[in-house]
N, C-alpha and C positions, 0 to 999 in steps of 0.2 A: 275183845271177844276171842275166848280158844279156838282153838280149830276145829274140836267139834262142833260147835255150835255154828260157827261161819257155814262148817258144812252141811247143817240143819238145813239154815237158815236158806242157805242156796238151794235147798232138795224143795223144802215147803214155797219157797216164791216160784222155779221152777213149776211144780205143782199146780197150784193156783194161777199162773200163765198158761195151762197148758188147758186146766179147767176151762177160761174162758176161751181159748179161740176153740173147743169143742163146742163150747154152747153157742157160742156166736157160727159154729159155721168158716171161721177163718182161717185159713193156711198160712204159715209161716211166711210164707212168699208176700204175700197180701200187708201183713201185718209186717214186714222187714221195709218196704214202699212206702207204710205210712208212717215210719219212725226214722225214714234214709238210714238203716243199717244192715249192714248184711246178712242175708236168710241163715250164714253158720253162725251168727250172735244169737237167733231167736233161739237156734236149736240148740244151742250153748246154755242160754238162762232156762229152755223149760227142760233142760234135761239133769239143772241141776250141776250144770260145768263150772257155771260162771254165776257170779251175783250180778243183781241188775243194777246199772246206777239210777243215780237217785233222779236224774233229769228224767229217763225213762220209765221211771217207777210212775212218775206224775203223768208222764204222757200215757201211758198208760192204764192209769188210773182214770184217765177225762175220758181218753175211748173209749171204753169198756163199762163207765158210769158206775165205775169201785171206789171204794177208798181205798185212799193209798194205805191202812192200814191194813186193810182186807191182803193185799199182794204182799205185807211186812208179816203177816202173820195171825193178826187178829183176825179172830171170829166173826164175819160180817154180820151174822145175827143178832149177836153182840152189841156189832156199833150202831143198828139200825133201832134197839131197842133204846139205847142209849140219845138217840139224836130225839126219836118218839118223847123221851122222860121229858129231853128240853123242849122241846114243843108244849108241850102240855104243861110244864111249868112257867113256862114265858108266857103261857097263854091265861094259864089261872091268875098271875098276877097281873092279868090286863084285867081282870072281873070278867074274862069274856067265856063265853059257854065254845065247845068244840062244835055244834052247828052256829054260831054267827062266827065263826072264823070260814067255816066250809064255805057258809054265802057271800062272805066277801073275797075269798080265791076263787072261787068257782070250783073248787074240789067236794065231790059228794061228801056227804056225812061219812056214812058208814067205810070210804075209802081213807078220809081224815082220821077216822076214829080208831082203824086199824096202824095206820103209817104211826099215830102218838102212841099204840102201844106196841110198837115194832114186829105186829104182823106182818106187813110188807112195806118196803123200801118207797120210799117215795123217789120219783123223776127227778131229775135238774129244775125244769119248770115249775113243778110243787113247790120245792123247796124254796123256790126263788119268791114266790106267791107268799109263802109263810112267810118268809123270814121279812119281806115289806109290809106287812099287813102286822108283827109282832115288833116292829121297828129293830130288826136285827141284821146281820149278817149273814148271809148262805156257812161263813166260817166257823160264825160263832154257835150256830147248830151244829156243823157237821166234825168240826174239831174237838178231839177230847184232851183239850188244853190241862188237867189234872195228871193223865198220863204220861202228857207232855214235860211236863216239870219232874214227875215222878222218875224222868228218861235222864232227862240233867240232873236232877240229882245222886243217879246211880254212876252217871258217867263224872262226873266233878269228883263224886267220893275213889273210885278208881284212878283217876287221874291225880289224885293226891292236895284235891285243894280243902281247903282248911275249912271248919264245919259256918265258922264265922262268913268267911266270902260263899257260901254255897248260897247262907241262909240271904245276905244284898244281892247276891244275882236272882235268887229266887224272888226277891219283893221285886226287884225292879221288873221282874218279867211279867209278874202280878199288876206293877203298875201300868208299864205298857199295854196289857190285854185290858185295864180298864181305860184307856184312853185312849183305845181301838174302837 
């Protein structure tokens, strides 16, 4: 990564830190207590000083009920539409209709029907509902394992590995996610 882009990168996470403890109501103080770090790191990452590491990315991501792509950069609209697709296509190949999944989570219809097409986000607990009731993973919804690969693959090719080893690290990683 140049150093523009690092320095993007730090302005936009930065950013989107700063969005949420507005919307949440919480102060740097608050938020430094629940991560044990010091109030000048918070004010460091949202102000765009500092990149956030990656342990905090997640931990921040769980309190604030983001994805951690959302705090990398990605559009949460985006992801939220995309988690929706899987829904709805994990659920079409159960033969099941999107009200008998509502009745067996206990999530309304027309709350279902919106979360599958990435109107609005669904909860932790939704998710958790869906993804047992469609025999999956909370992961295997909320991760976009395609971009994930598309990330190794950018970085392998920069890193100088050879298109042969890109393409066995890419099937094994394909294998792994199906034997997850």
């Amino acid at each position: 990564m140049d150093y523009d882009n690092l320095k993007d990168k730090k302005k936009l996470m930065g950013e989107r830190l700063a969005f949420l403890l507005k919307e949440h109501n919480i102060k740097n103080k608050e938020l430094a207590k629940i991560l044990n770090v010091s109030e000048s790191y918070i004010s460091a990452w949202k102000n765009g000083h500092r990149l956030i590491p990656t342990l905090y990315i997640h931990k921040i991501s769980e309190y604030f009920g983001v994805p951690v792509s959302y705090l990398m950069g990605e559009d949460i609209e985006n992801h939220w539409q995309k988690i929706g697709k899987k829904i709805a296509k994990a659920r079409k190949l159960k033969n099941m209709q999107y009200i008998d999944l509502a009745k067996k989570t206990g999530i309304a219809p027309i709350r279902l029907s919106q979360i599958e097409r990435g109107i609005i986000k669904a909860k932790a607990e939704e998710l958790e509902k869906i993804a047992e009731e469609l025999n999956l993973t909370v992961d295997e919804l909320t991760i976009d394992f395609e971009s994930c690969i598309e990330e190794i693959k950018k970085l392998c090719v920069k890193i100088g590995v050879s298109d042969e080893s890109i393409e066995a690290i890419i099937q094994q990683i394909k294998f792994d996610i199906e034997m997850y």
